[in-house]
N, C-alpha and C positions, 0 to 999 in steps of 0.2 A: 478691747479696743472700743472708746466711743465715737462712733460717725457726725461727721457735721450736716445737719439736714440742712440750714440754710447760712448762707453767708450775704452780708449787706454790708458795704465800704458806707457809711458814715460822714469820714471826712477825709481829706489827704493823709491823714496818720492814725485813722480810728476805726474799729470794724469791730462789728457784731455777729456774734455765729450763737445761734443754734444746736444743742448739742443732744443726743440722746443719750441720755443718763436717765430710767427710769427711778433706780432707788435712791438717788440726789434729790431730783425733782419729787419725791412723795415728801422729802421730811424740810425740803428747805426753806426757810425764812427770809425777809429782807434785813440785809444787816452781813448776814452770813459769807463765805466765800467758799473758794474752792482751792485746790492747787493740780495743776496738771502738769505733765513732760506731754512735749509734741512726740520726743522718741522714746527707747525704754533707755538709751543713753543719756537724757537730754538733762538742762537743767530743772528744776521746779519752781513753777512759778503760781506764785498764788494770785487768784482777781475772784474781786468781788459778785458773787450773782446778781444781775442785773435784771432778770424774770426770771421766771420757769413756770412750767402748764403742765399741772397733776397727770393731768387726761391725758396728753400727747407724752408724757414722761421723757420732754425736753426742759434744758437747762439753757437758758442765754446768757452769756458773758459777751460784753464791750472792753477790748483792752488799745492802748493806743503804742506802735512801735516806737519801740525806743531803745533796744538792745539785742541782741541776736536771737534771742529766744522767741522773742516776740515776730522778729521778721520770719523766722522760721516755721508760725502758728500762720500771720498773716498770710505767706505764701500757698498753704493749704486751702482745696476749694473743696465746694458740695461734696458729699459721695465721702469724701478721704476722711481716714480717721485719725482720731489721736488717740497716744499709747496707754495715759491713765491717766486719770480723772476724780479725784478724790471729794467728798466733801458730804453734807456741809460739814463746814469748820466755823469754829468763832461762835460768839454770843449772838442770837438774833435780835434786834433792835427793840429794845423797848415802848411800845407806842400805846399799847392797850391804855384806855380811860383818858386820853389827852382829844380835845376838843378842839382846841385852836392853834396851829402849828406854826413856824414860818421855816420852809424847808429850803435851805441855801445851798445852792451845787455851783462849784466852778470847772470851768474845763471837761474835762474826760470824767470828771467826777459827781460830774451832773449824772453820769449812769450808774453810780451809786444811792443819789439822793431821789431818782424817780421811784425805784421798788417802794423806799419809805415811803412816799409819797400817793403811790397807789395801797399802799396798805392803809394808810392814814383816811385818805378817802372813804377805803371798803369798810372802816370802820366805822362810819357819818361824821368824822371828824371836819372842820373846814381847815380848808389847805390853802396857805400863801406859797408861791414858791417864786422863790428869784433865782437865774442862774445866770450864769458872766462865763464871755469868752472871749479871745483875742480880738477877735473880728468875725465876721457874716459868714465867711468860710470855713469855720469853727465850730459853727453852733450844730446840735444835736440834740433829738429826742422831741422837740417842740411839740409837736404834736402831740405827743404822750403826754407831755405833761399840760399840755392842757387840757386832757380828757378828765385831768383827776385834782385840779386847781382850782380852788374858788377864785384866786386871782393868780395872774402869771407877771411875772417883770423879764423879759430877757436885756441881758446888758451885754455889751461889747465894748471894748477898750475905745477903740478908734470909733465909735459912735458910726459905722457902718451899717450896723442893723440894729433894731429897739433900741435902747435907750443906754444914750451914751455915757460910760462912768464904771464904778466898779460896785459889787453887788451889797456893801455898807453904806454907798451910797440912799439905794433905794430900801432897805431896810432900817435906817436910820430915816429917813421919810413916812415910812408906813408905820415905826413904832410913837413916831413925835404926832401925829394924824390922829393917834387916839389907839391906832391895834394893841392891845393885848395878848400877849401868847401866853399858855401853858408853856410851852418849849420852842427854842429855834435847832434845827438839826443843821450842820452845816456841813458838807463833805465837799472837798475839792484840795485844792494844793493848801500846803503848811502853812504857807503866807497869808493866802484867804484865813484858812481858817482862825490862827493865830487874830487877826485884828477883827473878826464876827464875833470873837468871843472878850476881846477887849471893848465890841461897842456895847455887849450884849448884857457884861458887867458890871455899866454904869449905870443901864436901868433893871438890874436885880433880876433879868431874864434867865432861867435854867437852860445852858447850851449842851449839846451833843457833840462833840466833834467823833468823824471815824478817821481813826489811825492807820496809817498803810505802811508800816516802815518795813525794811529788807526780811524777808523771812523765808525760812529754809526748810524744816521738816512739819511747821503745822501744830506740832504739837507742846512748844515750852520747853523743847531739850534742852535747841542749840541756843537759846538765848540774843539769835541776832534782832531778833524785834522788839527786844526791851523800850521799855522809854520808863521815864519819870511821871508820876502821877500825885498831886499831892504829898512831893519827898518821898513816894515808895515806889520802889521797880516795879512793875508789871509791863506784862509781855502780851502782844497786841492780839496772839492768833489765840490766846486760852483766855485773855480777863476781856477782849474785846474783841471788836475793832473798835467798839464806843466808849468812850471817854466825857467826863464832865469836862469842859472846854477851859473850863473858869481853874482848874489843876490842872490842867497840862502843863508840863517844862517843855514849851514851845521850841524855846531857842537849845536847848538839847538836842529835841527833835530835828531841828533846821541843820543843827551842825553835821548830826549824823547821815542824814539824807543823802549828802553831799561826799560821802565817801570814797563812792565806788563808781560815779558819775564816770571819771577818766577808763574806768574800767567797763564799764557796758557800751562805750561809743568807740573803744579799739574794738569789742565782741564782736559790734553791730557792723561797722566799716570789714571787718574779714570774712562775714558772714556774707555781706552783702558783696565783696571781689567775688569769694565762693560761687554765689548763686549767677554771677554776670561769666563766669568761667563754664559753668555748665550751660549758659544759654548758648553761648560760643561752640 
């Protein structure tokens, strides 16, 4: 069983916990993930490492509810534990020897693009980072990431908080201005990512994207994380999460995404009668 030492609500649908996994936390990287069941019945669900601290032999994940499994993590507080805990899994991010970055995160997957970001940093690298969210009520991490950004852009749709537009907006300004990157890493939704790497293509910038598609044992068996890469299959939890941007089958990815959508919001709705039935 691993115990949640700290839990923090984020935003209406995002939470960060804290987890004690010491032998995760010695070998983990940014880039990496993990997959856990809340029960020993439960489903598997794999999320990104978002920190972890050698010395405390904590692991932090940020996941945002969206299907039952998730409300079922959310509902758990300090003290409780979860049943297993697996990881790391995946490629760790490639960053070593890169100088000048611009690190793009949207949504919930700005806590994906911070770890880079702090690794990037610890290396003497300089760090741009833009991240984009619906709106002022949405935004997460700010802080952190300006502990480890030579320059920060936060954007919001609805121009609510920083600066209003979408995160190619201001990254197509800082590349036209003169910035030069080594690399842009871009993590956040398919869409984001999908047109970071069509602006990123015009000017011959080397993009990262990390891939998050459905996945189930971790290991390449079951084959639901496939996607297209440059015309060849690869499967996102053993040749990645990262991905050259510029070969991705975007629209592959997009379609598949889309799948099983009807089917985690019947989960989540019975999940969540469940839980309003036990309060009763």
């Amino acid at each position: 069983m691993y115990r949640i030492i700290k839990k923090e609500i984020l935003n209406p649908t995002v939470i960060k916990m804290q987890v004690k996994a010491p032998l995760i936390a010695k070998k983990a990287e940014p880039g990496q993930f993990i997959i856990l069941r809340v029960k020993e019945e439960g489903e598997r669900i794999p999320l990104t490492i978002a920190d972890f601290d050698r010395a405390n032999g904590t692991v932090t994940i940020i996941f945002q509810v969206v299907g039952a499994s998730t409300l079922q993590l959310a509902a758990l507080e300090e003290g409780d534990a979860i049943s297993d805990f697996v990881g790391p899994l995946g490629v760790p991010s490639h960053v070593e020897g890169l100088k000048k970055v611009a690190v793009i995160g949207g949504g919930v997957g700005s806590a994906i693009a911070y770890p880079i970001a702090k690794k990037l940093h610890y290396l003497g690298a300089e760090v741009h980072s833009v991240v984009g969210f619906r709106n002022k009520e949405l935004v997460i991490l700010e802080d952190e990431f300006k502990t480890v950004s030579d320059i920060l852009a936060v954007m919001t749709d609805d121009g609510s908080y920083g600066t209003k537009g979408l995160v190619t907006d201001t990254l197509k300004q800082l590349i036209e201005s003169g910035e030069k990157y080594d690399e842009v890493i871009a993590i956040g939704p398919l869409i984001m990512m999908k047109y970071v790497a069509a602006l990123t293509k015009g000017y011959g910038i080397k993009t990262m994207v990390s891939m998050n598609p459905v996945m189930i044992d971790g290991t390449g068996m079951c084959g639901g994380c496939r996607l297209t890469v440059d015309g060849k299959t690869k499967f996102a939890c053993v040749d990645g999460p990262d991905f050259d941007g510029h070969l991705v089958d975007f629209e592959e990815a997009l379609a598949r995404s889309t799948m099983y959508k009807q089917f985690e919001r019947s989960a989540y709705d019975a999940t969540c009668n469940l839980f309003k039935k036990e309060v009763r």
